[in-house]
C-alpha positions, 0 to 999 in steps of 0.5 A: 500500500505504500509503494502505491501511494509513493508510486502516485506522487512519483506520477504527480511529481511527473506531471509538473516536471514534464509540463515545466520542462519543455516550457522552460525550453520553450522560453529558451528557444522561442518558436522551436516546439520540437526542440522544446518536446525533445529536451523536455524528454530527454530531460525528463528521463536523465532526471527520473532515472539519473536520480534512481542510478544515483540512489542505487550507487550511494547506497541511501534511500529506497531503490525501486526502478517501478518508481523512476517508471512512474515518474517517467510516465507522469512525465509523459502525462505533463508532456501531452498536457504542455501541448494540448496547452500548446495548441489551444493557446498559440495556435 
């Protein structure tokens, strides 16, 4: 039970991470939606998972590759929503 609570709030988390990063992108390369989805992905999966690798070497806190997926699927989820938004607002 608590893994699935702890698996929800890696979605959540996901979510606002893969909305904020392809629009800060979008803030850094004005124009360029592709190059903004692209390194809001790449992004998204160096974080989800280079966090996991990291607790894996440490040592420290709780290593669970099913949580890094959550993460990568909330990701996912805020990516699509970033361009639902997209093309609702600017086109």
């Amino acid at each position: 039970m608590k893994d699935e609570v702890n698996r929800k709030q890696h979605v959540i988390f996901g979510i606002g991470m893969g909305f904020l990063l392809p629009l800060i992108s979008l803030y850094i390369w004005p124009h360029q939606i592709s190059l903004a989805i692209w390194t809001g992905v790449i992004c998204n999966l160096s974080i989800a998972f280079g966090f996991k690798l990291f607790t894996f070497i440490i040592g420290r806190g709780y290593y669970d590759l099913r949580s890094a997926l959550a993460l990568v699927a909330g990701g996912a989820i805020g990516i699509l929503i970033f361009l639902a938004g997209y093309q609702f607002f600017f086109r």
